[in-house]
BAFI-3210 file (N, C-alpha, C; in Angstrom, 3 decimals, decimal comma, padded with zeros to 6 digits):
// residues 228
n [1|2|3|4|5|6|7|8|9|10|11|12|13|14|15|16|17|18|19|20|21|22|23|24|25|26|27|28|29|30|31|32|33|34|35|36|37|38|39|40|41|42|43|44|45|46|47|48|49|50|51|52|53|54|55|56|57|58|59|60|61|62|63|64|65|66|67|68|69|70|71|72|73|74|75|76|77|78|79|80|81|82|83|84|85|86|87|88|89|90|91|92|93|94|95|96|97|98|99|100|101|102|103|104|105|106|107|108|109|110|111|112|113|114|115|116|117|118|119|120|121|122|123|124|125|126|127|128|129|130|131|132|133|134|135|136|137|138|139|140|141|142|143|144|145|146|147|148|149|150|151|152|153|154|155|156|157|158|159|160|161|162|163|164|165|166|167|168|169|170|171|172|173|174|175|176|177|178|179|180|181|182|183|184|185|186|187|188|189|190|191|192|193|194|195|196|197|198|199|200|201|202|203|204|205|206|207|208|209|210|211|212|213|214|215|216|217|218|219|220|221|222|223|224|225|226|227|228]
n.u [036,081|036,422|034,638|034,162|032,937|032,136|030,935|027,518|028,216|029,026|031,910|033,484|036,085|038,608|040,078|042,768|046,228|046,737|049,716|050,032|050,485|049,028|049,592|049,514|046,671|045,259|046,350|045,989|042,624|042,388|043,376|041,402|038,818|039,760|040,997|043,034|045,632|046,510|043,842|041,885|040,644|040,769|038,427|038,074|035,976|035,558|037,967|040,921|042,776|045,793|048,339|050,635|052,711|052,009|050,855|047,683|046,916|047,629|045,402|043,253|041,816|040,071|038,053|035,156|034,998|034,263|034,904|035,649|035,552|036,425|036,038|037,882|036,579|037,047|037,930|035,582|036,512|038,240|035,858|036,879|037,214|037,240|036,178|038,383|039,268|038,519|040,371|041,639|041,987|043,741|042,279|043,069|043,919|042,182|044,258|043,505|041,750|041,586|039,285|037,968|037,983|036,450|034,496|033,723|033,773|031,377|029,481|029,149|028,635|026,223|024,807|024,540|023,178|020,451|019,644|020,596|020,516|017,154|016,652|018,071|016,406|014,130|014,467|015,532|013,385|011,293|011,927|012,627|009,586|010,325|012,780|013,117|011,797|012,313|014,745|013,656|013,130|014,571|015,075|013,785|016,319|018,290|021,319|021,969|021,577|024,829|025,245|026,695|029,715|030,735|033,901|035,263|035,256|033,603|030,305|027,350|026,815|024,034|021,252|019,784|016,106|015,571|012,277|011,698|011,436|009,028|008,668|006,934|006,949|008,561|012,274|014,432|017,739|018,795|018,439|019,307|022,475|022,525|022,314|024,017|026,733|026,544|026,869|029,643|030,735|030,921|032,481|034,941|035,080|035,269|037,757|038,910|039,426|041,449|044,228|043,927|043,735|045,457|046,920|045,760|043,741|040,887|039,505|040,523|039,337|036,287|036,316|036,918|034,672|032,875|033,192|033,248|030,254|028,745|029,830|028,508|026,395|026,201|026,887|024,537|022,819|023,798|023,841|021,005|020,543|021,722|020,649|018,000]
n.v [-021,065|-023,175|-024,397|-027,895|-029,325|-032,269|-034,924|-035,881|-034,239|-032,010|-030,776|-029,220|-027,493|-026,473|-022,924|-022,825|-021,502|-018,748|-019,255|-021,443|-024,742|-025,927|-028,217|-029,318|-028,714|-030,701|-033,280|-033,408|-033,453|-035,995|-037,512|-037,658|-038,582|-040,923|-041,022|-041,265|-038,685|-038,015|-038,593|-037,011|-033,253|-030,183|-026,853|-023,710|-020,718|-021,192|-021,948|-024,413|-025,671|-025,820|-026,181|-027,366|-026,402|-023,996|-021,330|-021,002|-018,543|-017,648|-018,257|-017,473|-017,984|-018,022|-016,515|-018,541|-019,702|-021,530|-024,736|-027,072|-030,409|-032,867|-035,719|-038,430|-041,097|-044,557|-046,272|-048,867|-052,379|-054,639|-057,474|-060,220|-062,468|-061,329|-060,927|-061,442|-057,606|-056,142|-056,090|-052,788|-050,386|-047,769|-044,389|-041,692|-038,727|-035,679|-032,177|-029,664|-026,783|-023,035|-022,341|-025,121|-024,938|-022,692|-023,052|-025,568|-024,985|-022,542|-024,626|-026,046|-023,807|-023,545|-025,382|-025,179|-023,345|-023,886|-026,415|-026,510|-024,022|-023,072|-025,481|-023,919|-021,599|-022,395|-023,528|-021,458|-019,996|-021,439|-021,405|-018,794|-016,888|-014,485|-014,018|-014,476|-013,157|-010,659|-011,251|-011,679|-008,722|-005,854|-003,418|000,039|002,177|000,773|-000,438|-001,640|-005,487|-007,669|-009,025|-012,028|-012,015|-012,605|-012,458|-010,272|-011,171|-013,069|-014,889|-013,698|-015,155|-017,196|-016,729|-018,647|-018,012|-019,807|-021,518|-021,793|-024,851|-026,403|-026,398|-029,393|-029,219|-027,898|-027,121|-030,123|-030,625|-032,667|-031,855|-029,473|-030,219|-031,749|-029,823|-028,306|-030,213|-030,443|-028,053|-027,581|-029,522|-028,784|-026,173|-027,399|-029,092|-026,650|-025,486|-027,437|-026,815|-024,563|-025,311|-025,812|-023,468|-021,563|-019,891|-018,601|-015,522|-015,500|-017,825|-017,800|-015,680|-016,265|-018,380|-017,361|-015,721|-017,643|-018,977|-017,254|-016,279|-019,369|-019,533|-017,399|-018,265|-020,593|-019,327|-017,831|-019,962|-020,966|-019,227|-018,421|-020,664|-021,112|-018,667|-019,247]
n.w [148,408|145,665|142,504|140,903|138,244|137,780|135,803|136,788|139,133|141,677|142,769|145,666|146,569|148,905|148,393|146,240|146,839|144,650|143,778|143,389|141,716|138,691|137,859|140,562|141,284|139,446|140,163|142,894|142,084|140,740|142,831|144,271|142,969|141,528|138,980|136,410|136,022|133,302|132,298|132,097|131,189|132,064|132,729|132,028|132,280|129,828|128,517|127,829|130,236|130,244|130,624|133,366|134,258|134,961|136,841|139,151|139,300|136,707|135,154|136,234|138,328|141,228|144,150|144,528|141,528|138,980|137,624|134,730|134,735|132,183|130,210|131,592|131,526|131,055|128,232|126,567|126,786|124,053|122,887|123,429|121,651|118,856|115,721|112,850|112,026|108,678|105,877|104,294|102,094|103,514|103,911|102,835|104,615|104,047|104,770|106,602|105,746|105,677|105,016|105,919|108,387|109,227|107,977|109,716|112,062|111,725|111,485|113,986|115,701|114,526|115,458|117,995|118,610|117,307|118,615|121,383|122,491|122,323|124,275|126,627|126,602|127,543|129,512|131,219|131,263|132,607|134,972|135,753|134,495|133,872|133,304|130,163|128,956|129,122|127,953|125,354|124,895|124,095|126,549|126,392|124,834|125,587|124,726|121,314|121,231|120,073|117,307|116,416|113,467|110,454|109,055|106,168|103,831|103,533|103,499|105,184|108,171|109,074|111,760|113,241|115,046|116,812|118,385|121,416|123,507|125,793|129,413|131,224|133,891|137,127|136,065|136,779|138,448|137,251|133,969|134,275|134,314|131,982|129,893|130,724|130,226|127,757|126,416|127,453|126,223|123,663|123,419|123,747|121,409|120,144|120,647|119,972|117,386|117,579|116,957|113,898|113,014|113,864|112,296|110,424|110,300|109,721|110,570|113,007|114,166|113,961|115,425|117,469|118,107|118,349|120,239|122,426|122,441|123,038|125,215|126,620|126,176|128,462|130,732|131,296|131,120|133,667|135,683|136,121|136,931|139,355|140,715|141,280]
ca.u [035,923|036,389|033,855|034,539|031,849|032,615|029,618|026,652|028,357|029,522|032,777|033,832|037,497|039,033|040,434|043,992|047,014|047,061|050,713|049,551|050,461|047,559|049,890|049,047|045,965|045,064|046,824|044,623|041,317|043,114|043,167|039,848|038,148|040,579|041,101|044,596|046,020|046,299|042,268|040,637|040,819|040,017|038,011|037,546|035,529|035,694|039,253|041,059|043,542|046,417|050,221|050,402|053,566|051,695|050,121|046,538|046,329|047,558|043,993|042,325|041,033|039,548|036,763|033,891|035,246|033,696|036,237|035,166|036,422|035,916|036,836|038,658|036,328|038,050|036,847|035,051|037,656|037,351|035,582|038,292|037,122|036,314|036,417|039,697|039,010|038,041|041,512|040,513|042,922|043,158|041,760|043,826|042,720|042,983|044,679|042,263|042,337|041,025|037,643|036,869|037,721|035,802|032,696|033,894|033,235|030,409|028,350|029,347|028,217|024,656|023,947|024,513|021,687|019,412|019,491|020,433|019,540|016,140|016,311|018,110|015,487|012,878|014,515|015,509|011,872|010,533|012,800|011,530|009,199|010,035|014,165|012,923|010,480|013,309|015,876|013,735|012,762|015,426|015,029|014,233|017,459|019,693|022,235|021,213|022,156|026,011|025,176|027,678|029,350|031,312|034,753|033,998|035,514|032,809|028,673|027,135|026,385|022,755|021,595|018,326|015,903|014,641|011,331|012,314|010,678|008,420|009,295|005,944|006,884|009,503|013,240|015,279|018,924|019,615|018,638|020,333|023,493|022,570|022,569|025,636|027,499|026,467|027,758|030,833|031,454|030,664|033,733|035,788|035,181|035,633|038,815|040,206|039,929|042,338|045,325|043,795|043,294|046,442|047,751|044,760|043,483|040,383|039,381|040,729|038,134|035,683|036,366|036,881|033,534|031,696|033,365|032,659|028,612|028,551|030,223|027,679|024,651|026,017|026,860|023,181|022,191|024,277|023,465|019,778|019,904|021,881|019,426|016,586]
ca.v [-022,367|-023,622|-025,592|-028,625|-030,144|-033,558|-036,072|-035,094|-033,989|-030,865|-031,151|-028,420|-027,852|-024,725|-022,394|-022,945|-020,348|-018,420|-019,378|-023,056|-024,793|-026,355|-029,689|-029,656|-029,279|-031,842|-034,515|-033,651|-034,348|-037,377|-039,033|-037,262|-038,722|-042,126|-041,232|-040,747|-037,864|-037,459|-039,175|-035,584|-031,839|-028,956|-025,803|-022,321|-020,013|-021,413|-022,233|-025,589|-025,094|-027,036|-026,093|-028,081|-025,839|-022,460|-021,225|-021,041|-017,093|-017,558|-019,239|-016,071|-019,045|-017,203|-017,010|-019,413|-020,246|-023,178|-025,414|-028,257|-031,605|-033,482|-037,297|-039,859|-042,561|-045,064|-047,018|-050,865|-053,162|-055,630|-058,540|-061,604|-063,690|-060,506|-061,158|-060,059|-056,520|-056,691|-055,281|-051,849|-049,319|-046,650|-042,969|-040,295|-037,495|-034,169|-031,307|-028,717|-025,358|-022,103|-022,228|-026,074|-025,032|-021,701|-024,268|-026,634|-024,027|-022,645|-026,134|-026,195|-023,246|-023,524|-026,901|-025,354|-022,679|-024,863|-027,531|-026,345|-022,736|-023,248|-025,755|-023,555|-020,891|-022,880|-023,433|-020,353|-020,003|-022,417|-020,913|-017,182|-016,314|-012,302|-013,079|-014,980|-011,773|-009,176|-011,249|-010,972|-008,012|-005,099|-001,831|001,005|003,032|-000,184|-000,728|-003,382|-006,882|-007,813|-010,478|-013,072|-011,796|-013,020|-011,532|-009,550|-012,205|-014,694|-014,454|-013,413|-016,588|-016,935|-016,726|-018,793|-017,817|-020,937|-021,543|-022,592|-025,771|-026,032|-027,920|-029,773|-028,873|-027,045|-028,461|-030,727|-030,620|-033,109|-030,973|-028,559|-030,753|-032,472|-028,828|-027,513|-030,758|-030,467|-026,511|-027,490|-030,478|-027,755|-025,634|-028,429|-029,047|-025,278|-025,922|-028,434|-026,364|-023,735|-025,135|-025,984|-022,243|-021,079|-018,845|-018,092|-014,784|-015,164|-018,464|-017,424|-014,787|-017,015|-019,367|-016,620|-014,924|-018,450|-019,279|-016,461|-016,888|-020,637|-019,468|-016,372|-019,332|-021,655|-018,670|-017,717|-021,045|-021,732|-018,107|-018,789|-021,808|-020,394|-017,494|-019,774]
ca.w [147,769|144,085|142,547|140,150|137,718|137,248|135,192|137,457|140,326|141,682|144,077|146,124|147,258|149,419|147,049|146,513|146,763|143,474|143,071|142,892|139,726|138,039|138,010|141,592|141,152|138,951|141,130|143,879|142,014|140,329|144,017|144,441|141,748|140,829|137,817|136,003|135,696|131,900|131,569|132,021|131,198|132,998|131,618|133,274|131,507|128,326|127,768|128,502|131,196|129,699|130,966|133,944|135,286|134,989|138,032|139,086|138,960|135,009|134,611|136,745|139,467|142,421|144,926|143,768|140,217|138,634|136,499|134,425|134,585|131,531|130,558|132,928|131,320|130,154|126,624|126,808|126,034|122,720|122,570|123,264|120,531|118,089|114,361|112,418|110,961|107,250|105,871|103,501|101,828|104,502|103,445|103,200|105,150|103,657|105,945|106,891|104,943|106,484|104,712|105,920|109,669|109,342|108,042|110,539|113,627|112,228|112,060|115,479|116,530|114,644|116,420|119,396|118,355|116,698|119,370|123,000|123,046|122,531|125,264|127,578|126,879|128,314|130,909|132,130|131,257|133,927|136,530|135,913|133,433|133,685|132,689|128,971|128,700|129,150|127,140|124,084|124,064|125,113|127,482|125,583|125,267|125,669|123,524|120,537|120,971|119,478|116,605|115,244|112,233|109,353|107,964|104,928|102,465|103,624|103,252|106,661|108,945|109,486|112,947|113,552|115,968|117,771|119,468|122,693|124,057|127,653|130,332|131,708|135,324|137,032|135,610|137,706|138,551|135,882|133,282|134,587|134,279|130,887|129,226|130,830|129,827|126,363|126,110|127,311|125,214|122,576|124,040|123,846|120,386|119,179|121,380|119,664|116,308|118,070|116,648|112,794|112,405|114,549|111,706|109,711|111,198|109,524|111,785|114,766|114,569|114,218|116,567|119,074|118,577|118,607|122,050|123,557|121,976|123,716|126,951|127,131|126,304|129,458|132,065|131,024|132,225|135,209|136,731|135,989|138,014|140,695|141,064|142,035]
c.u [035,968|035,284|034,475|033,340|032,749|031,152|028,992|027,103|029,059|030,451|033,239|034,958|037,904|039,762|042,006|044,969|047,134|048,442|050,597|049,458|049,882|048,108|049,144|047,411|044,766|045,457|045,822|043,045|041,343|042,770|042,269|038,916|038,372|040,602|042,679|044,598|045,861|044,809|041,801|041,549|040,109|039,943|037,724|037,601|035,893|036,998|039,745|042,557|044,548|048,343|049,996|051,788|053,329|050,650|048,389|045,882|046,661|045,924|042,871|041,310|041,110|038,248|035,616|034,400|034,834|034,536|034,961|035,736|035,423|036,067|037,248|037,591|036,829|036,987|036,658|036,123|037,322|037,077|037,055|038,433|036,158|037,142|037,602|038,395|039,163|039,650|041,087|041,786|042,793|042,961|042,581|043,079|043,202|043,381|043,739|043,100|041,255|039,283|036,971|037,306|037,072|034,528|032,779|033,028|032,102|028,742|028,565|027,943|026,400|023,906|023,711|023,012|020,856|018,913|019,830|020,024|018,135|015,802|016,632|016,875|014,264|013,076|014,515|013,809|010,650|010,799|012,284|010,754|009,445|011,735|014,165|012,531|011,729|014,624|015,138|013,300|013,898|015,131|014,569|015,584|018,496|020,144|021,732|022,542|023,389|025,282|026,462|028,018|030,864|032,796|034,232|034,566|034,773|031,380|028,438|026,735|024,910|022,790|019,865|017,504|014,704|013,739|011,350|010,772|009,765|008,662|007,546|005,465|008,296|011,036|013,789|016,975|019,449|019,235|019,072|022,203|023,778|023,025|024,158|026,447|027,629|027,170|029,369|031,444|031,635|032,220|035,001|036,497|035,760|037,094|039,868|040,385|040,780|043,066|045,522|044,293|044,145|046,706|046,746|043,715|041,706|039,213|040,063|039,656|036,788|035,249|036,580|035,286|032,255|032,136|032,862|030,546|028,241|028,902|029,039|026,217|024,844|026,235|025,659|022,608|022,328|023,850|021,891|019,295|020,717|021,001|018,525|016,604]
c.v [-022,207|-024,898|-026,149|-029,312|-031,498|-034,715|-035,006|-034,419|-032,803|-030,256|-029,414|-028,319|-026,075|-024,228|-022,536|-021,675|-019,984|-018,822|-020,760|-023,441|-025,349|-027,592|-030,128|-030,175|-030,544|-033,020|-034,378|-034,103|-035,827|-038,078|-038,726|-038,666|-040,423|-041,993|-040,754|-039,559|-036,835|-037,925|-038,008|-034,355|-031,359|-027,869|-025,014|-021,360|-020,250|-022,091|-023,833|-025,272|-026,483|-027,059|-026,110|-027,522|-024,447|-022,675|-020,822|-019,610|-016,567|-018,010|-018,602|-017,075|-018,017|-017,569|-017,619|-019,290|-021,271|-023,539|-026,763|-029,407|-032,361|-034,709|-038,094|-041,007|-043,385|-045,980|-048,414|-051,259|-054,145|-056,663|-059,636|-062,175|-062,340|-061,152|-060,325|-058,785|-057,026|-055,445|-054,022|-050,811|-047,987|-045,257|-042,018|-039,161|-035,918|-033,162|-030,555|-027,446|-024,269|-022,287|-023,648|-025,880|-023,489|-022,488|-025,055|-026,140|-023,422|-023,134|-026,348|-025,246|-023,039|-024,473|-026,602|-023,898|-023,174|-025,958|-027,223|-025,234|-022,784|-024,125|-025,273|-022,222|-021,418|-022,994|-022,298|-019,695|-020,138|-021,620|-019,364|-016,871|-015,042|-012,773|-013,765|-013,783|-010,979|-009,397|-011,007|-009,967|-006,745|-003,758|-001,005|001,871|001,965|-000,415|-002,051|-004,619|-006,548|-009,029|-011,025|-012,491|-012,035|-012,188|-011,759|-010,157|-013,236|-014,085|-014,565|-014,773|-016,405|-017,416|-017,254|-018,139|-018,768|-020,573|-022,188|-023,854|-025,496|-027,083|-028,124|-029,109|-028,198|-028,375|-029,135|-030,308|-031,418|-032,611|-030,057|-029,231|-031,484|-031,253|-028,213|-028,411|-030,583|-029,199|-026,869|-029,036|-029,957|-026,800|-026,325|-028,905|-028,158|-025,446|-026,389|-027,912|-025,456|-024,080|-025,121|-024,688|-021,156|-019,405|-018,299|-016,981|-014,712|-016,830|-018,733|-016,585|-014,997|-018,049|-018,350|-015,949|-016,551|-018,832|-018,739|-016,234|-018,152|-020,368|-018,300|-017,461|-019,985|-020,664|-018,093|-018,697|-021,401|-020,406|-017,791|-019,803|-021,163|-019,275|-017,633|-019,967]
c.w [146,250|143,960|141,123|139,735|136,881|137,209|136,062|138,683|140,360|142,817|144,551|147,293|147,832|148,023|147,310|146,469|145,632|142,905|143,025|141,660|139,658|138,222|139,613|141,811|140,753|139,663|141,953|143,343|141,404|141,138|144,103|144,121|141,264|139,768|137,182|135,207|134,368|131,475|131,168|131,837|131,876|132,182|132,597|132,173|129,695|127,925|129,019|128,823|130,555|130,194|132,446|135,013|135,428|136,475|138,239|138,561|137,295|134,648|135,235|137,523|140,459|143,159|143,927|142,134|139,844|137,503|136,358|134,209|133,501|130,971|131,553|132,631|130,468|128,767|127,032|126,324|125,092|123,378|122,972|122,240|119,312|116,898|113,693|111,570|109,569|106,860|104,413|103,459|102,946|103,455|103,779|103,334|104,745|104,657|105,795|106,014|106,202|106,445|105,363|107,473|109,459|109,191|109,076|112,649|113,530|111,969|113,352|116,389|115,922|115,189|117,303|119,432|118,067|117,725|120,813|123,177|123,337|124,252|126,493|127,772|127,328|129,429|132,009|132,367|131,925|135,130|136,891|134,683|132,564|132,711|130,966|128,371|128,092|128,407|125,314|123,584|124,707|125,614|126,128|126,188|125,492|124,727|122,885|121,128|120,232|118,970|116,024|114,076|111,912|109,127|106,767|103,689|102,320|103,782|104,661|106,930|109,246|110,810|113,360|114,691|116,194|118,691|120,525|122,934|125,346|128,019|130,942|133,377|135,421|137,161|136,944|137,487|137,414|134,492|132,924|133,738|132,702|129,542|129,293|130,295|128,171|126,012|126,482|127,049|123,915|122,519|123,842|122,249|119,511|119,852|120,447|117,895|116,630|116,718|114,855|112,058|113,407|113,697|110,723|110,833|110,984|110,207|112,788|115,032|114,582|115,009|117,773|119,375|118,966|119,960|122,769|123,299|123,155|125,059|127,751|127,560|127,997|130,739|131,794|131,724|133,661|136,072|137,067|137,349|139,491|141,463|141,755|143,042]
res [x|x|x|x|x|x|x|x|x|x|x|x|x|x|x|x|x|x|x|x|x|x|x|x|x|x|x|x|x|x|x|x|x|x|x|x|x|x|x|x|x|x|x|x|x|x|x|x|x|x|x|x|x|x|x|x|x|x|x|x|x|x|x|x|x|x|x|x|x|x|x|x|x|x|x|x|x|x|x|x|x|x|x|x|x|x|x|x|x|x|x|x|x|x|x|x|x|x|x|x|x|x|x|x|x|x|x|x|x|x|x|x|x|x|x|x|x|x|x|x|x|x|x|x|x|x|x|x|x|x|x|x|x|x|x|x|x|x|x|x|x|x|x|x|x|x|x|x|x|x|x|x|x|x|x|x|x|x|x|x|x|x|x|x|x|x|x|x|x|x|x|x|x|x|x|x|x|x|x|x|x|x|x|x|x|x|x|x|x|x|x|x|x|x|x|x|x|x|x|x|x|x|x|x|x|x|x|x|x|x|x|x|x|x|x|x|x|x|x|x|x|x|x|x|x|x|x|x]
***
């Protein structure tokens, strides 16, 4: 089986033939789901599965894989009787340079320290007390921690260390689900700076080490909760 996270829910489809092109797939949760085709993306392990004539085993889909389906809602529609827009010189938007998508990714990636780590460390928290214990403090003889770090033309990134929250009682499933959505709307985001910082080697390397940071935080969570 393959599993599919879509909003709160968590669909589960046989696994398809590795030479299965992803177009396929997508059609099938399309009628699944009702939603059109182009509404949503799909994410597996971090990256957004996007060439729609490449095959499933390009995207390393296999036993129990979890993919993320994200969008297919559509936007409110206006008002009937809305007021004209107030008419306003439009703003020219400056093109991105290396340095404002290197800041751009990592305000990203300290929100996602500052504001969900903490809350996934509580959680995992709730669920076992012993694996919070043993993440902060390490083995003797284990290799140190890998921290986040800077190319050496830029000042090191600071790396807070949040006091995780407590959960009152033990979490629910939709906490579960409210965290993971948030990490990989996070994913999504660093995502969509890919192409800003295509040819600049010095955010690509940035954006690759904060992906793989955010994807380590949410398979932290989701193997946490599977555990229990």
């Amino acid at each position: 089986m393959i599993h599919v996270k879509w909003d709160r829910e968590t669909l589960h489809f046989p696994l398809p033939p590795p030479e299965t092109k992803l177009g396929k797939l997508r059609t099938d949760l399309a009628e699944y789901t009702h939603l059109p085709p182009s509404s949503f993306k799909l994410i597996h392990a971090g990256a957004v599965m996007k060439d729609d004539h490449a095959p499933l085993s390009a995207y390393k889909i296999r036993e129990n894989s979890t993919i993320a389906l994200i969008g297919g809602h559509s936007l409110p529609s206006a008002p009937t009787h809305a007021p004209p827009p107030r008419v306003s010189q439009p703003k020219v938007k400056e093109p991105p340079t290396e340095h404002s998508t290197i800041s751009a990714i990592r305000s990203e990636l300290e929100r996602v320290r500052t504001t969900l780590v903490p809350d996934v460390e509580a959680l995992i928290g709730a669920l076992a007390p012993s694996v919070a214990t043993t993440t902060s403090s390490p083995a003797p003889g284990s290799a140190p921690t890998q921290s986040f770090s800077s190319p050496a033309h830029d000042p090191p990134f600071p790396h807070p260390s949040p006091t995780p929250a407590s959960y009152p009682s033990k979490p629910t499933p939709a906490d579960h689900t409210r965290l993971s959505e948030l990490l990989l709307q996070s994913l999504l985001r660093l995502d969509a700076m890919h192409l800003a910082g295509s040819d600049w080697p010095g955010a690509r390397a940035e954006r690759k080490a904060a992906v793989r940071e955010v994807q380590g935080v949410l398979d932290r969570l989701d193997g946490a909760w599977s555990a229990q």
